[in-house]
C-alpha positions in Angstrom: -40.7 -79.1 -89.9 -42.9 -79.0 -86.8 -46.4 -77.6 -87.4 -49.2 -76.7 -85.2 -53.2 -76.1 -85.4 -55.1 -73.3 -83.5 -58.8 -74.8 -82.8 -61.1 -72.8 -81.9 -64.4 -74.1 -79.2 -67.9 -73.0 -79.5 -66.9 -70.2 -77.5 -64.6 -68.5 -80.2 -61.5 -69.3 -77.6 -58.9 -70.8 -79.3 -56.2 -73.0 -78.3 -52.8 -74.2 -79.4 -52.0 -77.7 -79.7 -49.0 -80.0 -81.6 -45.6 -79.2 -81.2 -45.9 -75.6 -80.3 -48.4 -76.0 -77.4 -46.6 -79.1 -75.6 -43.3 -77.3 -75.3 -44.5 -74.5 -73.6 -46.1 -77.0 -71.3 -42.4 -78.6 -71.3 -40.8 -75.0 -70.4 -43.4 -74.5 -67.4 -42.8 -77.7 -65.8 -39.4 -77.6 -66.2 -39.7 -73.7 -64.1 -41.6 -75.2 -61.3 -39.0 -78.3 -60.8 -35.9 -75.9 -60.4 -37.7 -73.2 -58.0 -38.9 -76.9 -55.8 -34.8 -77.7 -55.8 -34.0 -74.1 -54.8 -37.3 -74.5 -51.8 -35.5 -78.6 -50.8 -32.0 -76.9 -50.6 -33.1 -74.6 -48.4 -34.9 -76.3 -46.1 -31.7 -78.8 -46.4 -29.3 -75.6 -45.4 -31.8 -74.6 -42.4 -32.2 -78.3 -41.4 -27.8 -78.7 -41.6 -27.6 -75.3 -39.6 -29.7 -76.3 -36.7 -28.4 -79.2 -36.4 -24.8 -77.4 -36.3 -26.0 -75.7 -33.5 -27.3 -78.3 -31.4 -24.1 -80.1 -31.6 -22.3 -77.0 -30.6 -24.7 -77.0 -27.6 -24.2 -80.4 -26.6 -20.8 -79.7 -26.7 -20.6 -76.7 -24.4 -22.8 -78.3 -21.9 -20.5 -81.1 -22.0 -17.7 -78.8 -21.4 -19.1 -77.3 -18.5 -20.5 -80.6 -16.9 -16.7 -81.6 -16.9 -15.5 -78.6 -15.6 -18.1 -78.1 -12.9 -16.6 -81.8 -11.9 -13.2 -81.2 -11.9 -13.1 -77.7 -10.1 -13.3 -77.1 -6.7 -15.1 -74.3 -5.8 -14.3 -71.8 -3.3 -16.4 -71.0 -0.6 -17.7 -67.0 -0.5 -15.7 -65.3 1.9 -17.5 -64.5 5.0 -18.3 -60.9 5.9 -18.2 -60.2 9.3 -19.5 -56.7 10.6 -17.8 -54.7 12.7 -20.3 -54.9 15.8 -19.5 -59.0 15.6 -15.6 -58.3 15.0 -13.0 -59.5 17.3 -10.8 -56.7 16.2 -11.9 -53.5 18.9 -9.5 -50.8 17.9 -10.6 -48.1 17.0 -9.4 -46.3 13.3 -10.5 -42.6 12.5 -10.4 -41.0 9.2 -10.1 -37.2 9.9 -12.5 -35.2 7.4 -12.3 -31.7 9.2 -10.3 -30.3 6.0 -12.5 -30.0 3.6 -12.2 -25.8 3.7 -8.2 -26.5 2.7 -9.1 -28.6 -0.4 -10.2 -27.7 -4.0 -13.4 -29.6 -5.0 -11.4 -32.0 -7.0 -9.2 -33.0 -3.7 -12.8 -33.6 -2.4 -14.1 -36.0 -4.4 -10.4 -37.5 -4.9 -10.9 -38.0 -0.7 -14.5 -38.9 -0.6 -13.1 -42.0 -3.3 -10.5 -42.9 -0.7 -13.1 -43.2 1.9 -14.8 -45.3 0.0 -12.2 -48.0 -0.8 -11.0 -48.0 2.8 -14.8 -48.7 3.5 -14.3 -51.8 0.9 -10.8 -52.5 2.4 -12.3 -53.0 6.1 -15.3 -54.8 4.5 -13.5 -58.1 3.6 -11.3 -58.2 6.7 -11.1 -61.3 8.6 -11.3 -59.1 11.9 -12.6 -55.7 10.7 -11.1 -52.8 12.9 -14.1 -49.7 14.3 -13.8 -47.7 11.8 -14.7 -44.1 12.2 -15.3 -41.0 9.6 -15.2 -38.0 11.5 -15.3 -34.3 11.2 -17.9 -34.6 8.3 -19.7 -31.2 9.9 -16.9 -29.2 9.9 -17.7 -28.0 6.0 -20.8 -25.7 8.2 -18.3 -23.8 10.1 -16.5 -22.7 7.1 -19.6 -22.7 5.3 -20.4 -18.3 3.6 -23.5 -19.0 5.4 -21.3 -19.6 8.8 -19.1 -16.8 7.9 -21.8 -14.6 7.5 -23.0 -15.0 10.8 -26.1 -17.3 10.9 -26.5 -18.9 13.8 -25.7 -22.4 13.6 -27.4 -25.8 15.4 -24.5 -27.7 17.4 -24.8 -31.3 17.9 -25.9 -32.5 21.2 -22.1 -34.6 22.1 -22.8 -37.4 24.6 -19.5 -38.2 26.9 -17.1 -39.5 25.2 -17.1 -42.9 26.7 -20.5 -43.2 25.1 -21.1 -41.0 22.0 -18.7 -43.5 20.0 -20.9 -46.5 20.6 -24.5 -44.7 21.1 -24.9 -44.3 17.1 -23.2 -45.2 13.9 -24.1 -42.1 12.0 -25.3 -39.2 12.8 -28.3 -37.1 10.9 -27.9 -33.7 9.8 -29.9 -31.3 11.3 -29.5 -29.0 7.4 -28.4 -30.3 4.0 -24.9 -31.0 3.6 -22.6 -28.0 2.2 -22.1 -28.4 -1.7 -19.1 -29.7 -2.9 -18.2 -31.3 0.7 -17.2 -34.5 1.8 -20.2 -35.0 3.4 -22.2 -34.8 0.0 -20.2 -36.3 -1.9 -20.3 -39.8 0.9 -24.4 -39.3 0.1 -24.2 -39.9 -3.4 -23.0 -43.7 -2.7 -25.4 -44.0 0.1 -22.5 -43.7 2.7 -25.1 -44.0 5.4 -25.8 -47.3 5.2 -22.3 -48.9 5.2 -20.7 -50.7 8.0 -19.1 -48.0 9.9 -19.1 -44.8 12.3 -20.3 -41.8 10.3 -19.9 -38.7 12.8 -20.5 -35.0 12.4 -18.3 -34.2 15.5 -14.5 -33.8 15.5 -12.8 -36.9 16.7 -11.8 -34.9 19.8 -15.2 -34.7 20.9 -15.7 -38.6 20.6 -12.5 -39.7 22.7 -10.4 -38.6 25.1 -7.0 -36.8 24.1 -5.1 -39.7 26.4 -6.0 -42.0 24.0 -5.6 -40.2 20.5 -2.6 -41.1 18.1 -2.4 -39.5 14.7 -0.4 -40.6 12.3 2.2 -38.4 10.6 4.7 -39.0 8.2 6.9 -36.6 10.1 6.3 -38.1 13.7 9.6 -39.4 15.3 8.1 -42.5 17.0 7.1 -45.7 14.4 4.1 -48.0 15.5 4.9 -51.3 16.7 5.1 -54.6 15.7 2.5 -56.0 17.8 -0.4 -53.8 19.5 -0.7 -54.8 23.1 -3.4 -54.5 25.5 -3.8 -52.3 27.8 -2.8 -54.1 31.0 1.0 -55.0 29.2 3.4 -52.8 29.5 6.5 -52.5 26.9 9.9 -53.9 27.9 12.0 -51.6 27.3 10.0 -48.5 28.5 11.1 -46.3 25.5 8.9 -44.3 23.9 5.3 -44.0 23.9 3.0 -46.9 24.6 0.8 -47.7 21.7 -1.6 -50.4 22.7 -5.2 -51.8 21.1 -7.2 -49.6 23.0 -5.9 -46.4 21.2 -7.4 -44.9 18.7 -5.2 -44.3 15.6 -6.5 -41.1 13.6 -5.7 -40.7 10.2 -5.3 -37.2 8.6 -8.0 -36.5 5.3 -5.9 -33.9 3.7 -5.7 -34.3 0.1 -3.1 -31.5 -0.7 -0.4 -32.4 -3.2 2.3 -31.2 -0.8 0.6 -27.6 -0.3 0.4 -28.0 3.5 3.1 -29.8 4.6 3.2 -30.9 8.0 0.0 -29.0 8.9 -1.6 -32.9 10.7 1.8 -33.2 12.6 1.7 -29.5 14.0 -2.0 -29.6 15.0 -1.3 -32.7 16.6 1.1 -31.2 18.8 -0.2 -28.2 19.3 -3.1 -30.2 20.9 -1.2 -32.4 22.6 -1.6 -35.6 21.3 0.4 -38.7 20.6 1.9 -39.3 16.9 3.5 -41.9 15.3 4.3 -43.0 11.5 4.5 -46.2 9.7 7.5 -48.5 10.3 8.8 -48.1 6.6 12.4 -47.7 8.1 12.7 -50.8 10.7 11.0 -52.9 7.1 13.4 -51.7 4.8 10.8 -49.9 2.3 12.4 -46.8 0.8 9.8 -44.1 -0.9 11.5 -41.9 -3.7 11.1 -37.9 -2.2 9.1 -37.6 0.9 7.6 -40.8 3.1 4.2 -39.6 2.9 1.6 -42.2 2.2 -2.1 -41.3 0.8 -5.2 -41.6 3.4 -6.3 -44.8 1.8 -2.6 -46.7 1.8 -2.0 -45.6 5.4 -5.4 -47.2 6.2 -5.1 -50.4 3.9 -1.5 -51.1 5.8 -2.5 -50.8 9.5 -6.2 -52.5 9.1 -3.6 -55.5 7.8 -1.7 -55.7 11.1 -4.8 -54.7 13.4 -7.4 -57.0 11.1 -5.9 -59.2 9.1 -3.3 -60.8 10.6 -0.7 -59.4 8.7 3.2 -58.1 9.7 4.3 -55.1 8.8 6.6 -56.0 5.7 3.8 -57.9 3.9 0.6 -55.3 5.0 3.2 -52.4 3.6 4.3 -53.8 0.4 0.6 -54.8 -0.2 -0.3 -51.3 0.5 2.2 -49.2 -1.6 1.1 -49.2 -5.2 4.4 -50.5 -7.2 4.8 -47.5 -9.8 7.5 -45.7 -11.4 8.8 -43.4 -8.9 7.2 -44.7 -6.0 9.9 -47.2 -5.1 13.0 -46.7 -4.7 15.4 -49.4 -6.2 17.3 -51.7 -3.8 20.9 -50.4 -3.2 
């Protein structure tokens, strides 16, 4: 049997030695040897792990070294403003409707106007696009109704006032919930285009209006000719590039049908629809198109070098319904 001795020093401290005393001394070393293999395998895990990662990172940079090598890449499409286009017809977006529309209609119009806006953007030849009628919401306006007396525009001639200025200011805040406010949220006023407060009737002259209707008996052409050429056959109405093709901003769900079509011809203007027969596209139900299709379809042909059949069928959005199956 093991035995052991306490001594004891001048001090009175005493002290254990023999058996006893060295195997606590054992038990202590034995403590600091496994918590220094816990500290080396740790640094071993964090030394394994970044060296995991650099590898990873070799690898990716590897990956896209060989891919930057391998792959062409495009050049950025060119945008090309209106004022440099070689395209000089002129497109209108009628916006004098904004007292037939609910607010939602509004800003469902106001969106439209913007993606034409995008459409006519990335054109190889942009067409003059125009956004008129935006100070009609006044005249309808409780203020207006009530009788206070309203600023007019000064209208240059027509020749002139379409070219003088690409937007117009505002002598008062826009009416709430108009199309006009709703375009100066996104900062409509510094886009590439003709923002006008005036009607389109006071910017050009009535010979040279044509508003597309979906009712209108006469379909656009295949090619716009100048003015100087004269059509074959001699039937119909001539619809060259120096026209200016109005589009109708009604949002209305069917609530006013025909209502662009009879003010067209009340006011003795030309109309015409999209040739959706002499293609061969069939719409399910009435062949009316929304604001932004009807823009997206002739900017193809007047702009971008399209013909009809291809402009149309990337126009019309292929849904259910929309469509109608081939017989």
């Amino acid at each position: 049997m093991e035995s052991s001795t306490i001594a004891t020093d001048t001090n009175g401290d005493s002290e254990v030695t023999g058996a006893a005393g060295e195997h606590g001394s054992h038990e202590r070393s034995n403590k600091r040897t496994t918590f220094e293999k816990y500290l080396d395998r740790k640094e071993g895990r964090k030394r394994l792990r970044k060296a995991h990662k650099m590898r990873k990172q070799e690898r990716r940079r590897q990956a896209l070294q060989s891919s930057l090598e391998t792959t062409t890449r495009l050049p950025k499409p060119q945008i090309v403003k209106i004022s440099d286009s070689s395209c000089k017809t002129r497109v209108v977006l009628d916006c004098a409707y904004d007292h037939m529309m609910s607010f939602k209609d509004i800003c469902k119009l106001a969106h439209q106007i913007s993606n034409c806006y995008s459409i006519n953007r990335h054109l190889p030849s942009p067409v003059q696009l125009y956004v008129t009628g935006l100070g009609s919401a006044f005249k309808h306006s409780p203020q207006s109704s009530q009788g206070t007396k309203q600023r007019q525009p000064v209208v240059p001639e027509a020749s002139s006032a379409a070219s003088t200025s690409k937007h117009d200011t505002p002598t008062r805040p826009p009416v709430s919930k108009s199309t006009l406010s709703r375009l100066n949220l996104v900062n409509a006023e510094n886009w590439d285009l003709f923002l006008k407060m005036e009607d389109f009737t006071e910017l050009f002259p009535a010979t040279s209006i044509v508003y597309l209707c979906a009712e209108a008996a006469d379909e656009l052409p295949d090619a716009f000719l100048p003015p100087a050429v004269n059509n074959s056959d001699g039937k119909g109405p001539k619809f060259t590039s120096d026209d200016v093709y109005v589009i109708g901003g009604l949002v209305d769900h069917n609530a006013h049908v025909g209502f662009c079509h009879l003010q067209a011809s009340e006011r003795g203007y030309r109309t015409a629809r999209l040739p959706l027969d002499r293609t061969g596209i069939q719409l399910c139900g009435r062949k009316v198109l929304s604001l932004m299709h009807v823009f997206q379809a002739l900017a193809g042909v007047l702009g971008g070098g399209l013909d009809w059949t291809t402009s149309l069928n990337a126009a019309i959005p292929p849904r259910d319904g929309n469509l109608c199956p081939p017989q």
